[in-house]
SENUKE-552759 format. One record per residue: z, y, x of N, C-alpha, C in turn. Coordinates in steps of 0.001 Angstrom, whole numbers, plus 524288, in hexadecimal, padded with zeros to 5 digits. Layout:
REM residues N
ZYXZYXZYX
...
END
This chain:
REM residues 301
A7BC38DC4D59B26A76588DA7159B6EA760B8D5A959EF4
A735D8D20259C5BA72A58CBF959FEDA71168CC565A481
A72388CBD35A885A6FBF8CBCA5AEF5A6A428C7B85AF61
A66338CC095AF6EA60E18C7845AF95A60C48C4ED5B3E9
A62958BF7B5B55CA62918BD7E5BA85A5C918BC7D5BC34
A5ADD8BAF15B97FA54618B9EB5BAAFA52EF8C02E5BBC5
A51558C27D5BA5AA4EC58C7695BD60A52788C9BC5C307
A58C58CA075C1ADA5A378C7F35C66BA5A628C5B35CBC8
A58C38C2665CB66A57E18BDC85CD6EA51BC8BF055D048
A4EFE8C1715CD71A48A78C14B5CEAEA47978C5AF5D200
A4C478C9185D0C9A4C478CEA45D3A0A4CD48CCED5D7D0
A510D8CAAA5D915A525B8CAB85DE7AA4F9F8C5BA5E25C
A4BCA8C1B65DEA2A49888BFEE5E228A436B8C3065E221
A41808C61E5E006A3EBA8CB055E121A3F348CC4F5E5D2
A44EA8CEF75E534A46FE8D3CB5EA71A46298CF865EFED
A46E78CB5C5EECDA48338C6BD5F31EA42918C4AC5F667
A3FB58C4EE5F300A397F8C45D5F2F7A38898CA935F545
A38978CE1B5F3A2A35B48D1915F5FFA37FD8D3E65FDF5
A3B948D1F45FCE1A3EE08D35A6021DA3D958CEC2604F6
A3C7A8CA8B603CFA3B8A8C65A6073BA348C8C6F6608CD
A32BA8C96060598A2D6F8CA8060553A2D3E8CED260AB6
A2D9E8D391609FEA2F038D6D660DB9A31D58D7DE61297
A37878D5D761084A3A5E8D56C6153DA3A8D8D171616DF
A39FE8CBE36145FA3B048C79F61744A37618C7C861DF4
A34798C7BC61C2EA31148C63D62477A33AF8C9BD62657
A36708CE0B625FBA39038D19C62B5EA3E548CE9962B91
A3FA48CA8D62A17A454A8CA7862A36A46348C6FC62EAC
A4A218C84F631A3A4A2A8C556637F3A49EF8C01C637B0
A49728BD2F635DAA49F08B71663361A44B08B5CA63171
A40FB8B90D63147A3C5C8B69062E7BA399C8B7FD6345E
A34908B2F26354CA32328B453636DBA2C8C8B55B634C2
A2B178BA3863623A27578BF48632C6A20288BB99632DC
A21408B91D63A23A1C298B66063C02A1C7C8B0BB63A77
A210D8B039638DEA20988A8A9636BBA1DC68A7A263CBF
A206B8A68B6407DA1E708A41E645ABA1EA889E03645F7
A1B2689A14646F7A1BB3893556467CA1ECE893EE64A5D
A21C688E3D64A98A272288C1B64F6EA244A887DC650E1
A2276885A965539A1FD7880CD65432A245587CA0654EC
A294B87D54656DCA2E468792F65964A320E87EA26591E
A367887BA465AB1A3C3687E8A65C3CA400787B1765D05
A42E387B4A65F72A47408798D66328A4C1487A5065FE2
A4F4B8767565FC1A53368743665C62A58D2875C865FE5
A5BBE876A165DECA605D87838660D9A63068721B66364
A60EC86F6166149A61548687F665C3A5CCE8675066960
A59C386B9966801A55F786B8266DBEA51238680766A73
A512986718666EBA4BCE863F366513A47F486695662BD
A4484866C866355A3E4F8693B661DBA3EC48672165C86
A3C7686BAB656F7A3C6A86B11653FEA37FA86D466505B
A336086ACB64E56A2F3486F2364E4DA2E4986D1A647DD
A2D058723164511A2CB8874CD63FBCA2A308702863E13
A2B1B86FF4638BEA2C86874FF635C0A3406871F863706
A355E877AC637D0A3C15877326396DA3E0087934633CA
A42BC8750063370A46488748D62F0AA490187B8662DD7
A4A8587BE562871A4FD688041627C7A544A8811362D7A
A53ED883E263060A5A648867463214A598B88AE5633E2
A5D3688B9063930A5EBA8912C637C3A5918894E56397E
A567B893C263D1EA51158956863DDCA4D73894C063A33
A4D198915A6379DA498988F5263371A4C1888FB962EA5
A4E93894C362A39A51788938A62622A4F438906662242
A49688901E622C4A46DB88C0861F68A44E8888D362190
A44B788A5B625E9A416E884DE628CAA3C908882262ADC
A38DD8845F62D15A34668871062F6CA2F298837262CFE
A28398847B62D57A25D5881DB62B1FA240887D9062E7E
A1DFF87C3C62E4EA1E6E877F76326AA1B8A879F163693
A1A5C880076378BA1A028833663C3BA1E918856B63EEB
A233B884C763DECA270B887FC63DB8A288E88C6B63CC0
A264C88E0F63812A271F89422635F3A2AE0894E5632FB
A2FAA895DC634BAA334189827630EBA31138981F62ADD
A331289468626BAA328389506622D6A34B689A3961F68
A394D89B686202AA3AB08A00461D12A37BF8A47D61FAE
A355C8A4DF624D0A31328AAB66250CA2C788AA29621D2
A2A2E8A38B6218BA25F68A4FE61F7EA258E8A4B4619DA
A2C338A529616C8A2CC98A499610E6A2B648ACA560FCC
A2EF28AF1F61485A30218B47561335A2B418B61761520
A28658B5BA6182BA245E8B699619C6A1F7C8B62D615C4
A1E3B8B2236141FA1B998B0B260F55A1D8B8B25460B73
A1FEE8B530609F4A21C48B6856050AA1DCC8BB1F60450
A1C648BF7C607C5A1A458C3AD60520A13E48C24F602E1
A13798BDEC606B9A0DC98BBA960431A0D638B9325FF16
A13748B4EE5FEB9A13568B1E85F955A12ED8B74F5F45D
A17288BA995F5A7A15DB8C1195F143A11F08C1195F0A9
A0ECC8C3235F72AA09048C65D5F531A05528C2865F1D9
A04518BDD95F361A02368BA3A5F18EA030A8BA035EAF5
A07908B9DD5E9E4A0B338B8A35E304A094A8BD085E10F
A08EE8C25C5E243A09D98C4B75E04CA02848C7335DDF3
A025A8C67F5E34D9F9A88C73E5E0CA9F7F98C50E5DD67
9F9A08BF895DDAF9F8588BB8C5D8459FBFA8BD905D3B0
A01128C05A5D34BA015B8C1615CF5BA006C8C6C25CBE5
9FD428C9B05D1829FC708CF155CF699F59E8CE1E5CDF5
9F2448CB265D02A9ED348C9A35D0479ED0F8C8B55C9B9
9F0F58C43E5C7E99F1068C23F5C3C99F2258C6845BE44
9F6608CA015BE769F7878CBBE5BA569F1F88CF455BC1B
9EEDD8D2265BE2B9ECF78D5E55BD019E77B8D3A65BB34
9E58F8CF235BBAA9E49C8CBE15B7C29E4878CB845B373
9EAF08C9875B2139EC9A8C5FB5AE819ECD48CB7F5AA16
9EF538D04F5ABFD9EFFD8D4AA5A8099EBA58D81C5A4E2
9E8618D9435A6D79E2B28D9C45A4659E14C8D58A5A21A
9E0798D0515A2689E0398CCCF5A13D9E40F8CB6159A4E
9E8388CD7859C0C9E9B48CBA7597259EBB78D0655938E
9EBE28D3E5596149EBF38D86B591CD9E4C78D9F358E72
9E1268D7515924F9DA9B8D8EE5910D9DB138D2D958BB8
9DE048CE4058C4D9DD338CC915886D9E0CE8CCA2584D1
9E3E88D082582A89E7968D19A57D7F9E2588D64257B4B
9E0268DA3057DA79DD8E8DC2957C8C9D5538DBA957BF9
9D56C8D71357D509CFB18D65657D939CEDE8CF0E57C22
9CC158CCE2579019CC158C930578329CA5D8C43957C40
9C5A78C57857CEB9C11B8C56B583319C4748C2F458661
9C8588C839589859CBF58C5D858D069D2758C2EF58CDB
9D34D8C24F585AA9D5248BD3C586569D2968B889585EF
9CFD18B7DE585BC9CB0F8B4615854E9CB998B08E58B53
9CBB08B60B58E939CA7C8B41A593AC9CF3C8B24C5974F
9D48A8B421593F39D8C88B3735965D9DAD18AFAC59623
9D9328ACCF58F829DBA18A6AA58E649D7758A43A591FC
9D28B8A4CE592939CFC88A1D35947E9D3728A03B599D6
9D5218A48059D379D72D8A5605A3509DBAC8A1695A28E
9DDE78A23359D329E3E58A11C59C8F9E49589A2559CBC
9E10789A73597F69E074893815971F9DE4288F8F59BFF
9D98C893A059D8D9D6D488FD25A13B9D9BD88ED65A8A1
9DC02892FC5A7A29DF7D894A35AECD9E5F6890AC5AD06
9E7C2891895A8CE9ECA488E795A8969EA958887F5A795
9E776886035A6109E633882F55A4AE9E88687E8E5A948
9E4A287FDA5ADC79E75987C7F5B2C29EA9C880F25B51F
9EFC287C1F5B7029F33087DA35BC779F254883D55BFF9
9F401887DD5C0E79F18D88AC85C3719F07A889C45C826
9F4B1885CE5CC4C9F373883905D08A9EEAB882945D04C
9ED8B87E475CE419E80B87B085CDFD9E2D087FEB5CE94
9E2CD884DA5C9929E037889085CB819DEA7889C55CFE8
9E4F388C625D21A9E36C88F865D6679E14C88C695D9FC
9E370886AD5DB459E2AD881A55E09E9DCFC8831C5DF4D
9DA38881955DB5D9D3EA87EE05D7D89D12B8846A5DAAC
9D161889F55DA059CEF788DE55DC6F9D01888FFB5E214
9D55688FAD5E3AC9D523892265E90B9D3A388D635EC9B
9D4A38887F5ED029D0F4885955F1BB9C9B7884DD5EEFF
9C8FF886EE5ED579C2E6888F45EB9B9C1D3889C15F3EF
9BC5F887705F3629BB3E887665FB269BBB688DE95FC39
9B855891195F6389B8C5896D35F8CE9BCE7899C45F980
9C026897A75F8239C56C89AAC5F7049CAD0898155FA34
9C8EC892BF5FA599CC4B891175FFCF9CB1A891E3605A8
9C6D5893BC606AA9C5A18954260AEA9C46C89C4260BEA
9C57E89E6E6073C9C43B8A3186075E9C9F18A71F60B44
9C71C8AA5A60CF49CB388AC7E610099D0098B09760D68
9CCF78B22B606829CF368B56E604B49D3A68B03C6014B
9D3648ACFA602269D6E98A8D65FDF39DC938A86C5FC73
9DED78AC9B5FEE39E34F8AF9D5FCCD9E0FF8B2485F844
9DE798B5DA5F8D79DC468B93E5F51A9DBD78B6F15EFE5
9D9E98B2765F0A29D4F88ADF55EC6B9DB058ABA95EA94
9DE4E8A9745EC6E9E23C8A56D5EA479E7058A9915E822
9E6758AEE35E90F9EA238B27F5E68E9E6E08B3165E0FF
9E1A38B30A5E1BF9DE068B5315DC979DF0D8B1075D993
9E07F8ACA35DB589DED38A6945D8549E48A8A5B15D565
9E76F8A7165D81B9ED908A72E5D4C09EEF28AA9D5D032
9ED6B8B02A5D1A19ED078B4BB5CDF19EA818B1EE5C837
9E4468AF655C8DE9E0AC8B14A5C5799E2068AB375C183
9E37A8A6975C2FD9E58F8A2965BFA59E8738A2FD5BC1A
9ED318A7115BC079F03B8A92F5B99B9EF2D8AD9A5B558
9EC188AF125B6419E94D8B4F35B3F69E93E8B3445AD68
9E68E8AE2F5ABA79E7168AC305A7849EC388AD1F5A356
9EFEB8AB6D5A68B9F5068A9275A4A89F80A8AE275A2DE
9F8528B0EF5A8BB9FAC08B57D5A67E9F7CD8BA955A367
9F2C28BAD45A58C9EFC68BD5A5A0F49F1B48BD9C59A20
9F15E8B66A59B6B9F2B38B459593789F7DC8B75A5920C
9FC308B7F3597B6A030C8B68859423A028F8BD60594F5
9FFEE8C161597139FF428C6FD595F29FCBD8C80758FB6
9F9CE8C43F58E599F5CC8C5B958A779FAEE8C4E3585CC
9FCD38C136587BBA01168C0F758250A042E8C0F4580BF
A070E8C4C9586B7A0A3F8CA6858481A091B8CDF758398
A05538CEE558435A02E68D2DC58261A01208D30057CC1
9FF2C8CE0F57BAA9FEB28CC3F5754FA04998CDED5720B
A07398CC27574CFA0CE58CAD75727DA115C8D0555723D
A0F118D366575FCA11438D871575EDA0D288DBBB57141
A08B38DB8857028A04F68DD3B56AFBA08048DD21567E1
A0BB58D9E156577A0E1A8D6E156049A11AE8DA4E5603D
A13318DC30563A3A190E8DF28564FDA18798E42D55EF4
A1D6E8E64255BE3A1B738EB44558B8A19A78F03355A32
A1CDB8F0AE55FFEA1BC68F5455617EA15298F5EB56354
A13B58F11E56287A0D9C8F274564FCA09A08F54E56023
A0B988F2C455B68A09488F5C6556D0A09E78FADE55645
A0D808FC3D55698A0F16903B0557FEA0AD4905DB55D6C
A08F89032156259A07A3904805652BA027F903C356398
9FFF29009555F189FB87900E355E559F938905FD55ABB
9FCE59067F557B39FD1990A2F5519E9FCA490F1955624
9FF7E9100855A739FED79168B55D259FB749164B560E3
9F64291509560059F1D991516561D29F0DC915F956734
9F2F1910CC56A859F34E90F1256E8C9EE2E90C97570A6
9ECA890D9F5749E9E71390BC7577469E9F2905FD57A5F
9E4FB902AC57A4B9E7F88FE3A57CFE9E8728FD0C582AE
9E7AE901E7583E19E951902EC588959EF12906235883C
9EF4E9080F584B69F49A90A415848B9F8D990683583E1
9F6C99036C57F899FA018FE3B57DD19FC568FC2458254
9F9098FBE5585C99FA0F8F73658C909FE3E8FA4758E90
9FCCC8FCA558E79A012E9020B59258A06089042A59022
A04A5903F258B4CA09F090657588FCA0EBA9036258562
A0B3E8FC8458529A0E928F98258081A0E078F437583B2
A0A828F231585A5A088F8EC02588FCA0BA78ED0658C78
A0A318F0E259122A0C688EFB0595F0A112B8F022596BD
A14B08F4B4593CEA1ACE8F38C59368A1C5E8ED93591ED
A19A08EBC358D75A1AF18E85B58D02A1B588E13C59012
A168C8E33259232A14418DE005963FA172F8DEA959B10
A19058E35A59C5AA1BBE8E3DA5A177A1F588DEEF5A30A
A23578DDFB59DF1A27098DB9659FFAA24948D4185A097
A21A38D4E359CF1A1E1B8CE6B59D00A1BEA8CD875A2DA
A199A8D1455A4A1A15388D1205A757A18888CE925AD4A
A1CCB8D35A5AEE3A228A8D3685B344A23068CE205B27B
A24828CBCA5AEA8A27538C6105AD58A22D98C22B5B0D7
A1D8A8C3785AF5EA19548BEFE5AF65A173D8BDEC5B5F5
A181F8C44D5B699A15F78C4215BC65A1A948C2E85C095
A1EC78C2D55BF67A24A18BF815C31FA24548B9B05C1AA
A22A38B8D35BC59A21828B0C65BB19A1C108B1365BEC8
A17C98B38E5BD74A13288B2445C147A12148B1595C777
A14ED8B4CD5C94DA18D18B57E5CE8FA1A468B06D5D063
A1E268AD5A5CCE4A20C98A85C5CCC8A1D0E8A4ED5CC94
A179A8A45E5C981A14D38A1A05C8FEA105D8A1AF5CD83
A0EEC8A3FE5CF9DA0C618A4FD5D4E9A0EB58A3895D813
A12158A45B5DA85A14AC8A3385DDFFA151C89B575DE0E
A15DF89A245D99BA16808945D5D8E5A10AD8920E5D8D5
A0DB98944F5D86CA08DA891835D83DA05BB8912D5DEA7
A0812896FB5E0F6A06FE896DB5E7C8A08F8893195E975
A0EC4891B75E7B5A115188D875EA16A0FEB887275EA03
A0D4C886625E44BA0AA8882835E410A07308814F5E6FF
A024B884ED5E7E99FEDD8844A5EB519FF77882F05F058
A03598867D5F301A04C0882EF5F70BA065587EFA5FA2D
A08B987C3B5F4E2A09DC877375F6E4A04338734F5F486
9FF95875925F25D9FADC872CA5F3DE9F810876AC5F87B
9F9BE878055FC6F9F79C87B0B6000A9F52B87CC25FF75
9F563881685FAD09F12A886145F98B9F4A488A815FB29
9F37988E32600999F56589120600069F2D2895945FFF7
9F7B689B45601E29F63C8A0615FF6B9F1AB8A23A6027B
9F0958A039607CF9ECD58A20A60BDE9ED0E89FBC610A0
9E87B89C19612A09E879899D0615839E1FA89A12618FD
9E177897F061E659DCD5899E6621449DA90892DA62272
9D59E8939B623A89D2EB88DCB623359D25688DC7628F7
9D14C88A2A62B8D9D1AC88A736303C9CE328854D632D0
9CA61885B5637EE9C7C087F36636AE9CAEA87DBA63C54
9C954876F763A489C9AF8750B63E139C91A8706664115
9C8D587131645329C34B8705964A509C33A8690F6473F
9BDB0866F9646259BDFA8642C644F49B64E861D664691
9B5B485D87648429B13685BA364AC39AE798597C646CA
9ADFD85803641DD9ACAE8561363E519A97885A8E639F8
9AEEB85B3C636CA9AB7885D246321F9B04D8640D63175
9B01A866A862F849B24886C24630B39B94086B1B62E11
9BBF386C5D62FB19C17A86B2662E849C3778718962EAF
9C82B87218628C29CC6187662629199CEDC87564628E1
9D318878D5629B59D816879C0626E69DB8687CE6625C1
9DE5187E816219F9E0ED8814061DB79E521883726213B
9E6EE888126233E9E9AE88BB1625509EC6488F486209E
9F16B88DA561FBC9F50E8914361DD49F425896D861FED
9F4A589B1761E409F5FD8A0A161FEB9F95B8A3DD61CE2
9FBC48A06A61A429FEF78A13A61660A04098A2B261708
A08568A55F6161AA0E178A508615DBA11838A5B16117A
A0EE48A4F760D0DA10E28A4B9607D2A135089E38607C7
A17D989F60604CCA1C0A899F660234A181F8962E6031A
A1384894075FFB4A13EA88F9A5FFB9A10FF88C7D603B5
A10948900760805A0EAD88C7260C03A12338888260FA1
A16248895860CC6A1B948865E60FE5A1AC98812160AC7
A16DA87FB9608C5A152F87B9B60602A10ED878BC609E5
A0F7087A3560C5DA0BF0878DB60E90A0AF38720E61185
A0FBC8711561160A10DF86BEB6131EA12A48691E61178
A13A186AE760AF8A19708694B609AFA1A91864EC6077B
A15D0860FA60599A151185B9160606A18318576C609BD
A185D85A0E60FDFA1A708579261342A202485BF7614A7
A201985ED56114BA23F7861726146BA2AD9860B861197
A274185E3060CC7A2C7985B6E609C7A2F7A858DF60B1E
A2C718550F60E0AA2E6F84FCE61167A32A1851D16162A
A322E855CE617E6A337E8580E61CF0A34C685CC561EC1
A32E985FD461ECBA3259864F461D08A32CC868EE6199C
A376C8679161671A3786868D76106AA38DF86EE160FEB
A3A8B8703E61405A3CF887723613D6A374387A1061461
A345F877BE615FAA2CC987BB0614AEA2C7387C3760F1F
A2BF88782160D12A28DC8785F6076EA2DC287A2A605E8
A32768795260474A365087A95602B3A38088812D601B3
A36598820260867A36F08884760859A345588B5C604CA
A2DD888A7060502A29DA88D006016DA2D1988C1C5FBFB
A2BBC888365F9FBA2E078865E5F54DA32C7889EE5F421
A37378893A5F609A3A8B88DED5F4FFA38E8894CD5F400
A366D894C95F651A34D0899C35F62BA327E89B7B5F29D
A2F8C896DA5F0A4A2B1E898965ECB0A2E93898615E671
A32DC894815E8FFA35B8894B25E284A3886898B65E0CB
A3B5089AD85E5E6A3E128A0C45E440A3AD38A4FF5E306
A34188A4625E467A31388AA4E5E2DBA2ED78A9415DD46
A2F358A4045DCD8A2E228A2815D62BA32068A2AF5D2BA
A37B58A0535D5B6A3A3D8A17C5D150A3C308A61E5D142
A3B258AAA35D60EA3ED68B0065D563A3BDC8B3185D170
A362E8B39C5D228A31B28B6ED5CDC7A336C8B4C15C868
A34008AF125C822A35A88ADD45C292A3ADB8AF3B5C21B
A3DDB8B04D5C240A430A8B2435C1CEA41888B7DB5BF9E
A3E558B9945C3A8A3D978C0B75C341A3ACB8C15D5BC52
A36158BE365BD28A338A8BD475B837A36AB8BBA65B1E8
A3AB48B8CA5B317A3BC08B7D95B0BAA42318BD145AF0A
A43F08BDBA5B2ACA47F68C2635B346A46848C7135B0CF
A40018C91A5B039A3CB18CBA05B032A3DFA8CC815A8EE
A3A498C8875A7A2A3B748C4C85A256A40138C7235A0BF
A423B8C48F59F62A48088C6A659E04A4C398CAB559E05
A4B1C8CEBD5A29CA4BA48D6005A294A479E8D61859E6D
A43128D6C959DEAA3F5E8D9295993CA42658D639592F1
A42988D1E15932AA46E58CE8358F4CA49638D27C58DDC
A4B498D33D58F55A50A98D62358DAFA50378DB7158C37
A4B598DDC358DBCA4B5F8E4AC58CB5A45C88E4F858814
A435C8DFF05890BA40028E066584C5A3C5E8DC2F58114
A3D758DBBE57D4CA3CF88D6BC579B5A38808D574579B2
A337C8D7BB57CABA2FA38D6AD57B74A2E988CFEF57F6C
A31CC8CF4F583ABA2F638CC57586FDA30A88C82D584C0
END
C-alpha cells in the first residue's frame, strides 16, 4: 500500500501544533510573561537595545520591546487556535443548515446563491476591513467577538453552496434510489445515507478552511487590523487625540512594523510570516492527506 505522505506529514504537524500549544509556555526556554528588555550589555561591554538580532539568547531575535520572539510565537499560538478555530466552527454551523435546508427547500437556496454570489463577489479582505473598522465596532469592547463573527459569516455563502452540491451530487448516487423506494423519512435520509457520505467532504473542507483563515488573519495584519486591541487617549491641548494599543499575541502582530522592519529588522516580520506559512501549509497537507485516505477506500469522493 502507497505511503500517504500528505496525511503523514499533516499528522505530525498536528501532533507538533498541539504540543506547542500546551506544552510550549512551560518549556524552560520560553518565556510564559514575554517580559520587555529595554538594553543589554554585549559581551564587548557595549549597550545594545532591541529589537536584538537572532543568537544564542534571542534564537529568533527579539521585537522592538525586547520580547523574545520565539515566546511570543509559542505563546500566541493557543490564541491564533482559539481564534481559527471559532471562525471555523461559527461558520460550518452556519454553512450546514444552510446548505443541506437548500437541497431540500427552494426559498433557502434562493437565499444561499444570493449569500454566495453577492459575499464572493468582492475580496473577503475588503469585507471584513469595510465592516470591522465600522466606529461601532472599532471601538467596541466586545471586538474580538464582532471580528470572529465577521470572518465566520463572509464565508457562510461559499461553503454553504460547495455542501449543497454534494449533497446534490451524492442524490445521483444508485444507492440513493433504493433508500428512497424503502420509505425513508428525510430525516432518516440525513442520518443514514448524506452524513456518511458528507463526512469525508466535510473533514477535507474544514482542514482547507483552517488554511484559509489563518491566511486572511495574516493579511490583516500587515494592514494593522488586529485580533484585539485597547484605545487609549492622549493628553492633547487642542482637539481630543488616541491611540491604538495592541493587546494582542497572535502571529501577526510581529507585522506590525513591517514596512520598516524590512529595511532592518527583518527577523520580526519574517518570524510571524514563517509561522503563519507552516500552520497554512500543515492544515493543507492534513486536508489534502485527508482527501486521498477517503480516495482510496471510497469512490464516491
Amino acid at each position: 500500500m502507497k505511503l500517504n505522505k500528505q496525511l503523514l506529514a499533516g499528522i505530525i504537524f498536528l501532533v507538533g501544533l498541539l504540543f506547542v500549544t500546551f506544552v510550549g509556555p512551560y518549556l524552560p526556554f520560553i518565556d510564559e510573561d514575554i517580559e520587555k528588555k529595554g538594553m543589554m550589555i554585549t559581551e564587548n561591554g557595549e549597550i545594545e537595545i532591541p529589537p536584538f538580532p537572532p543568537s544564542s539568547e534571542y534564537w529568533l531575535g527579539s521585537d522592538h520591546y525586547g520580547r523574545d520572539i520565539l515566546s511570543r510565537l509559542v505563546v500566541g499560538t493557543k490564541e491564533v487556535l482559539a481564534v481559527v478555530l471559532s471562525v471555523v466552527l461559527i461558520r460550518y454551523c452556519l454553512a450546514i443548515p444552510l446548505g443541506l435546508g437548500a437541497f431540500y427547500y427552494r426559498r433557502v437556496r434562493r437565499v444561499l446563491q444570493f449569500l454566495n454570489h453577492t459575499l464572493s463577489f468582492v475580496p473577503m479582505i475588503f469585507i471584513v476591513l469595510f465592516f470591522i473598522t465600522m466606529p461601532y465596532l472599532y471601538f467596541s469592547p466586545h471586538r474580538t467577538t464582532w471580528l470572529i463573527i465577521i470572518l465566520a459569516v463572509v464565508e457562510v455563502g461559499r461553503v454553504g453552496d460547495v455542501l449543497y452540491k454534494q449533497t446534490e451530487e451524492i442524490s445521483y448516487k444508485p444507492f440513493m434510489d433504493t433508500a428512497i423506494t424503502s420509505g425513508n423519512t428525510p430525516f432518516q435520509m440525513l442520518r443514514r445515507y448524506y452524513f456518511p457520505q458528507l463526512f469525508p467532504h466535510m473533514a477535507v473542507n474544514i482542514s482547507l478552511d483552517i488554511s484559509r483563515v489563518m491566511f486572511v488573519i495574516g493579511q490583516l495584519g500587515l494592514i494593522q487590523v488586529f485580533i484585539s486591541h485597547k484605545i487609549e487617549a492622549i493628553a492633547s491641548v487642542t482637539t481630543p487625540a488616541y491611540k491604538v494599543i495592541n493587546t494582542s499575541h497572535t502571529w501577526p502582530v510581529l507585522f506590525q512594523r513591517a514596512t520598516s522592519d524590512v529595511f532592518g529588522s527583518v527577523w520580526v516580520p519574517f518570524a510571524g510570516a514563517g509561522a503563519i506559512t507552516i500552520f497554512v501549509v500543515g492544515f493543507y497537507l492534513l486536508g489534502n492527506g485527508i482527501r486521498h485516505y477517503f480516495e482510496k477506500r471510497q469512490s464516491y469522493i
